[in-house]
C-alpha positions as CSV (number, residue, x, y, z in Angstrom):
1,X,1.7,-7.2,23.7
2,X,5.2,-8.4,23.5
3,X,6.9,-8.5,20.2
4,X,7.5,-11.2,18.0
5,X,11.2,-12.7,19.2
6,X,14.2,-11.8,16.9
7,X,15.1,-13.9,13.9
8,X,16.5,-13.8,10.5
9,X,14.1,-14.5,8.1
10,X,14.9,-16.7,5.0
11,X,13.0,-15.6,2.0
12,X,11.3,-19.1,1.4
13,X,9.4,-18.5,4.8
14,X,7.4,-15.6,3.1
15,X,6.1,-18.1,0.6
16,X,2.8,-19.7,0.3
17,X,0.8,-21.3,-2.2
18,X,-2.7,-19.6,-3.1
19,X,-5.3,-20.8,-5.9
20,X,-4.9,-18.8,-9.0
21,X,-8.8,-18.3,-8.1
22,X,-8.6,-16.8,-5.0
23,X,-7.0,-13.7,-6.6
24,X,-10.1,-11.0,-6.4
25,X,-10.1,-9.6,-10.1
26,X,-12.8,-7.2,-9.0
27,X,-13.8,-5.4,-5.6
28,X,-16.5,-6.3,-3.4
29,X,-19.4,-4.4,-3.3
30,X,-20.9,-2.9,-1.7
31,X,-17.0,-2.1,-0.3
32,X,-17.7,-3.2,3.9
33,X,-19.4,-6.4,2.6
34,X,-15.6,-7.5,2.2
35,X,-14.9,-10.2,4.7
36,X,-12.5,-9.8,7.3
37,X,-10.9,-12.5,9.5
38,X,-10.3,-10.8,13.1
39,X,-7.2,-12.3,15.1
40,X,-6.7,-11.5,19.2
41,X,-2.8,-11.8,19.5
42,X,-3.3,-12.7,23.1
43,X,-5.7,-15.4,22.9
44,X,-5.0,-16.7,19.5
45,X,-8.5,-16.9,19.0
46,X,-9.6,-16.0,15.3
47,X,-13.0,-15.0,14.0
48,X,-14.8,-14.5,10.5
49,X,-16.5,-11.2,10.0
50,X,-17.8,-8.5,7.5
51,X,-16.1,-5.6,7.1
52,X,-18.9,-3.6,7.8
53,X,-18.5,-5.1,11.3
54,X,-15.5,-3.0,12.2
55,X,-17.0,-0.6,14.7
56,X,-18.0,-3.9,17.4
57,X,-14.2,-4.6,17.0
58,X,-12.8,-1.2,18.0
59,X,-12.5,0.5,21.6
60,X,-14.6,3.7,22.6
61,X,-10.5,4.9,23.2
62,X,-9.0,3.5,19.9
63,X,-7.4,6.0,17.3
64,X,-7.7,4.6,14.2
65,X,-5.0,6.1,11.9
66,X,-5.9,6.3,7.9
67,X,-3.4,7.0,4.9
68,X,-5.4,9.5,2.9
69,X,-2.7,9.5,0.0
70,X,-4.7,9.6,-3.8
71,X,-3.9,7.3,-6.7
72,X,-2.9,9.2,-9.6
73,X,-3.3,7.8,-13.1
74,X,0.0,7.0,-13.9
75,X,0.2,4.3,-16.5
76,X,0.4,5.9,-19.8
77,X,-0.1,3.9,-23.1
78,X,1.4,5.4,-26.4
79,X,3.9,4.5,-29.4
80,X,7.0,5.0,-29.9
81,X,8.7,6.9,-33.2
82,X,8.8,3.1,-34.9
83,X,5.3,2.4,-34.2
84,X,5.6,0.2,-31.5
85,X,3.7,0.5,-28.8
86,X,4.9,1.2,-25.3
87,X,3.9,1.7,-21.9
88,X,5.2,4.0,-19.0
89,X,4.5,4.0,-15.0
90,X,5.0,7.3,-13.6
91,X,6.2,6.5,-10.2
92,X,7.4,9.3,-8.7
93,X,8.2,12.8,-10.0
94,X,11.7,14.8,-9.1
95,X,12.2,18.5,-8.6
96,X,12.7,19.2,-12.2
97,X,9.8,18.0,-13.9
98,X,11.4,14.3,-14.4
99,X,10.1,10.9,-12.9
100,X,10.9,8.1,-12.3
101,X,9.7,5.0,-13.8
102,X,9.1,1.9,-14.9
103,X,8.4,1.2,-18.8
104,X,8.1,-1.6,-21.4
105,X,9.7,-2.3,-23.7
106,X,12.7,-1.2,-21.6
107,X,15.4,-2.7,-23.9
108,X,14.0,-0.1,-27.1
109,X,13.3,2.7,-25.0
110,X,17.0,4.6,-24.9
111,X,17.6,8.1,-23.7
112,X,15.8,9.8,-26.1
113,X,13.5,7.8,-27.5
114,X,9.8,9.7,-26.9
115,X,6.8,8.1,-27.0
116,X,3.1,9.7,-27.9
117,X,0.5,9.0,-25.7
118,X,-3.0,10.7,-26.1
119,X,-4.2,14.1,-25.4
120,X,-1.0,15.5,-26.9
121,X,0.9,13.7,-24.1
122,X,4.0,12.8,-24.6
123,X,6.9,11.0,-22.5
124,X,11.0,11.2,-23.7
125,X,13.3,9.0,-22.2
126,X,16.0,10.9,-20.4
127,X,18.1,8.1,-18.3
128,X,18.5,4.7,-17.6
129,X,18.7,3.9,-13.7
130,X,19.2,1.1,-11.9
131,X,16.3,-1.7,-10.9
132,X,15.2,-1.8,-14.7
133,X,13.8,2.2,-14.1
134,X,13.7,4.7,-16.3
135,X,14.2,8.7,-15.7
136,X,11.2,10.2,-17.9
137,X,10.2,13.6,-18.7
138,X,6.7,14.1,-19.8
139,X,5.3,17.2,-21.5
140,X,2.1,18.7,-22.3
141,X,0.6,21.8,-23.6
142,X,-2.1,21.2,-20.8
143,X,-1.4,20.6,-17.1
144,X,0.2,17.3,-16.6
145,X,-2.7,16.3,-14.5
146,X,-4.8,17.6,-16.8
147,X,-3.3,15.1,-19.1
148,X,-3.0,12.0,-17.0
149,X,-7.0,12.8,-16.8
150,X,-7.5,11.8,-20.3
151,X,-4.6,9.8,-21.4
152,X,-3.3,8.3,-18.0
153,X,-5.0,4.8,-16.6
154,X,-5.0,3.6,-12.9
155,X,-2.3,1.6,-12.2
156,X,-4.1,-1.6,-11.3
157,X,-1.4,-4.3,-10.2
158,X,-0.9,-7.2,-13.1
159,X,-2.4,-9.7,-11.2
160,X,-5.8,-8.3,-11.7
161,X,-6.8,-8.8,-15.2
162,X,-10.3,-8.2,-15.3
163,X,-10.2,-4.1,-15.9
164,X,-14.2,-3.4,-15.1
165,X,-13.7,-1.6,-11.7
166,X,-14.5,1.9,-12.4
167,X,-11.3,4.4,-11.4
168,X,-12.4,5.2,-7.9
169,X,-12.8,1.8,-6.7
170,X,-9.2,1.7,-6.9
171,X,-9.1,5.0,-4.6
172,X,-10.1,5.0,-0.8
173,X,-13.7,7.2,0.1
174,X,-10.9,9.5,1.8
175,X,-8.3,9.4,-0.5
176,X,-7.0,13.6,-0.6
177,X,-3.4,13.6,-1.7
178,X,-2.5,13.2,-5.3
179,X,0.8,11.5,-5.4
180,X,0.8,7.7,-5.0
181,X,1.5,4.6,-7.9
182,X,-0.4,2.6,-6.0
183,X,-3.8,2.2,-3.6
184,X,-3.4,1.8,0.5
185,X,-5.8,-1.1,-0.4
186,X,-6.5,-2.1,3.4
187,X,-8.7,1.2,3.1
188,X,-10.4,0.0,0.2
189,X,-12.8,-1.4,2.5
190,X,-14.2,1.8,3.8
191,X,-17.8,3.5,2.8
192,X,-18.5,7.3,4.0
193,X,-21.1,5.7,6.2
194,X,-18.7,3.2,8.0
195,X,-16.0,6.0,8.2
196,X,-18.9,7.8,9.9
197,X,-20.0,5.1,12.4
198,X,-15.6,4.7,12.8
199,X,-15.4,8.4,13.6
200,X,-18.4,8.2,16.4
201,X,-16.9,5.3,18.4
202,X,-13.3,6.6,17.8
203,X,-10.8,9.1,17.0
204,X,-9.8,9.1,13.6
205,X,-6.7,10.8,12.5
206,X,-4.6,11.1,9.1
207,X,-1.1,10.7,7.7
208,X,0.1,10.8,4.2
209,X,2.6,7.9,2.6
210,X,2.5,8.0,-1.1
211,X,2.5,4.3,-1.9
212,X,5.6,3.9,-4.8
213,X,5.7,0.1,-6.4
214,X,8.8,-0.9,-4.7
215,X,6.3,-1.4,-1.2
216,X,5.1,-4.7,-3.5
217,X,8.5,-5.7,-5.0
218,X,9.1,-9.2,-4.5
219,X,12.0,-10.0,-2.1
220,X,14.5,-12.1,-4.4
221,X,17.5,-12.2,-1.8
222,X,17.9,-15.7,0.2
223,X,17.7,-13.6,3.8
224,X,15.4,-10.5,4.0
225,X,18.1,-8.7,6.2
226,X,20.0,-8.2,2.7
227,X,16.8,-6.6,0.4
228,X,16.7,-3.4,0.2
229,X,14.2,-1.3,0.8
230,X,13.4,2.1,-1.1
231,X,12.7,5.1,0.4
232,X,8.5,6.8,0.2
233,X,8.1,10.3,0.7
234,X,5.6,11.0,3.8
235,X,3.8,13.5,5.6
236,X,2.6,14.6,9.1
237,X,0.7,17.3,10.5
238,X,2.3,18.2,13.8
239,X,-0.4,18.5,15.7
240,X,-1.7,15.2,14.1
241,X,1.8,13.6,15.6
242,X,1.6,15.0,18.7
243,X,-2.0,13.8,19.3
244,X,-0.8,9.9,18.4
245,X,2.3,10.3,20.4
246,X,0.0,11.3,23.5
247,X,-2.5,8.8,22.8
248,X,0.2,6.0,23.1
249,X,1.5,7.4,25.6
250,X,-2.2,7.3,27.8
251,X,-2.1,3.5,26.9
252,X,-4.7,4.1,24.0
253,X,-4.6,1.7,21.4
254,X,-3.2,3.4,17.9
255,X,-4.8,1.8,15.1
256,X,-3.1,1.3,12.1
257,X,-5.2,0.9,8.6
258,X,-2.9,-0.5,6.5
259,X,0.6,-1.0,6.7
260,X,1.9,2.2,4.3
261,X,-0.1,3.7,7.5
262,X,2.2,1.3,9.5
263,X,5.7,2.7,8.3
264,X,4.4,6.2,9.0
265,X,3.4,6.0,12.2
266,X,6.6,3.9,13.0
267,X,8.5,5.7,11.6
268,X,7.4,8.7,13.3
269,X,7.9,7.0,16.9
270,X,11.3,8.1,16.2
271,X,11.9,11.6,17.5
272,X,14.5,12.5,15.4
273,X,12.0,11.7,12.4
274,X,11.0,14.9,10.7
275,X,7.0,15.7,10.1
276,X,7.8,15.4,6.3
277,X,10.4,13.0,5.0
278,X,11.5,9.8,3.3
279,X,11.5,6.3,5.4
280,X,12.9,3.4,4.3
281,X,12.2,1.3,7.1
282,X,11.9,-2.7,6.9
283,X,9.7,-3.7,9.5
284,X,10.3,-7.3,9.8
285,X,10.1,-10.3,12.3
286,X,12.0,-8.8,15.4
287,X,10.7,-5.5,15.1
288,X,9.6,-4.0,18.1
289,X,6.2,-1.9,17.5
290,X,6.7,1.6,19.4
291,X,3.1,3.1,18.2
292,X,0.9,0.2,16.3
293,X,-1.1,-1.6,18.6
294,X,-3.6,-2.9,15.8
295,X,-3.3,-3.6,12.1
296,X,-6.0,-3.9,9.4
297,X,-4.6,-5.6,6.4
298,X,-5.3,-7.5,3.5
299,X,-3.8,-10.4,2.6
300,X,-0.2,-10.0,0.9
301,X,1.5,-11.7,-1.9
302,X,4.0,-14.3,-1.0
303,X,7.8,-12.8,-0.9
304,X,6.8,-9.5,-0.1
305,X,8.0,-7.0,2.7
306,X,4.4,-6.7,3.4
307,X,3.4,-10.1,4.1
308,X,6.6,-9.7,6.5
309,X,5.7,-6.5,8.1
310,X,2.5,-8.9,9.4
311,X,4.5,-12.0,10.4
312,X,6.7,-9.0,12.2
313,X,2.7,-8.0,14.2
314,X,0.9,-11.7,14.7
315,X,4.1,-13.9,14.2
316,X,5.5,-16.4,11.6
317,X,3.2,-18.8,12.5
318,X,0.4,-17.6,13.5
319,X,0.2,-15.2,10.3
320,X,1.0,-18.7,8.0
321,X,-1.8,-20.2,9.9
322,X,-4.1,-17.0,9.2
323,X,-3.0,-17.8,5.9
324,X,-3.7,-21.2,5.6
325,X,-7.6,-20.2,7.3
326,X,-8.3,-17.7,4.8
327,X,-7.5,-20.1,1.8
328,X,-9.6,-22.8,3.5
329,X,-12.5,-20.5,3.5
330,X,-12.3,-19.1,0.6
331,X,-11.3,-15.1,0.9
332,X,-10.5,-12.6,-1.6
333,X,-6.7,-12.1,-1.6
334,X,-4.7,-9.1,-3.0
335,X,-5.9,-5.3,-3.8
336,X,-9.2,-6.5,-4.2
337,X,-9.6,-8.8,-1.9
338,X,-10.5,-9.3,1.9
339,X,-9.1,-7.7,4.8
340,X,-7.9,-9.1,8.6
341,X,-7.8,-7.0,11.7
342,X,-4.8,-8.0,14.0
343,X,-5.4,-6.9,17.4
């Protein structure tokens, strides 16, 4: 498949208009009765499925490549000395203890301040950083996991504010490694039993990208060329990466579920990548593809790197006219919404 030609890409081309309603406030269920539009690059020719329809879409050669990172519960409510309340995201933790996060109030929450959260919990302010984040140390006289058990809430995206989803409907069936502020939602979609009847048709393998908040930060530059992207800390297995790298190189299709699976696995294609690293890599309209040859997704919110990393896969206008389909025929949009498989 050839790639989509090289342009710069204004910010106003990754905008769109969606009904408020078409937001999904709550998960499908059962979780492969989500719909899922299927789009042939080559013949343009689209298609409205179930999820649960998958394994007729896939070839007996595919590898279908999951992210099997776990969502921690990182949003902790508490007060501060004043009696205000306040609310911390733990986003990612540092070598000593620290993380980094996002808060509200951020203008009364100076170095210092600690706030009280349950369970004995509690989070001091250490620094200011830049991008309105916060350097936090949290302390417990349990484990912090422990901790973030009973005082800790899943950090469900703003836009959903109907909060009856259990925890785990916010977690993949195959989520394994603690770490991330947010779901690979594209595997959301998954039940053990349609993982199963995915594994018998195909090879399934695993990477590890723990999703940070700065994958869904809204592009507020004019040009995307000038946003910066932050880096995510990710993980191979070697023998995982040299099973993909000889797949590709046999001509099988590689599979990507999601696109935090996408940055892995492209950024991988470099040989110079390490097995375990950081990538900060913008995958945008121009990109070449060196490993994806298929993409499940969900559907993006406007002026985000993700809604370009698809436009980058299908093109600008097929992926607006994708768009445009799904909102004439009525699908779920966001984390819990429908999916699309790009092939």
């Amino acid at each position: 498949m050839e790639s989509v030609p090289f342009r710069t890409v204004r910010t106003d081309e990754l905008d769109y208009v969606l009904p408020p309603e078409l937001i999904a406030q709550t998960p499908t269920e059962p979780r492969d009765a989500a719909r899922l539009l299927v789009f042939d690059r080559r013949s343009r020719s689209l298609q409205h499925r179930r999820f649960r329809d998958l394994p007729a879409e896939l070839r007996d050669d595919d590898v279908v490549v999951l992210n099997t990172t776990r969502v921690l519960p990182v949003r902790v409510r508490g007060h501060r000395p004043t009696g205000g309340g306040a609310e911390v995201l733990l986003l990612e933790p540092r070598a000593d203890g620290c993380f980094e996060a996002l808060a509200r109030p951020l203008r009364q929450l100076v170095p210092g301040t600690v706030i009280e959260a349950a369970a004995g919990l509690t989070v001091e302010v250490v620094e200011r950083l830049d991008g309105g984040r916060l350097l936090v140390r949290p302390r417990s006289a349990m484990s912090l996991d422990d901790a973030l058990a009973v005082a800790g809430e899943m950090p469900l995206p703003p836009y959903i504010r109907e909060r009856s989803a259990p925890p785990e409907r916010y977690q993949t069936v195959y989520a394994r490694t603690p770490g991330s502020a947010a779901a690979p939602t594209a595997g959301l979609h998954f039940t053990p039993s349609l993982l199963e009847a995915v594994r018998a048709r195909c090879t399934v393998l695993e990477v590890d990208l723990r999703v940070g908040l700065d994958t869904f930060r809204p592009v507020t530059e004019a040009d995307l060329d000038d946003h910066a992207m932050h880096s995510e800390a990710y993980a191979v297995d070697p023998a995982v990466r040299a099973a993909i790298t000889a797949a590709a190189a046999a001509g099988r299709r590689i599979v990507a579920v999601g696109t935090t699976t996408t940055r892995v696995l492209e950024t991988i294609a470099d040989d110079t990548a390490p097995d375990v690293g950081r990538t900060r890599l913008k995958i945008q309209p121009g990109y070449d593809f060196r490993l994806v040859g298929a993409l499940i997704t969900n559907f993006h919110l406007p002026r985000s790197t993700l809604l370009a990393l698809v436009m980058a896969f299908a093109g600008v206008p097929e992926t607006r006219r994708l768009y445009e389909a799904a909102i004439v025929e009525r699908y779920g949009f966001y984390s819990f919404g429908d999916a699309m498989l790009l092939t």
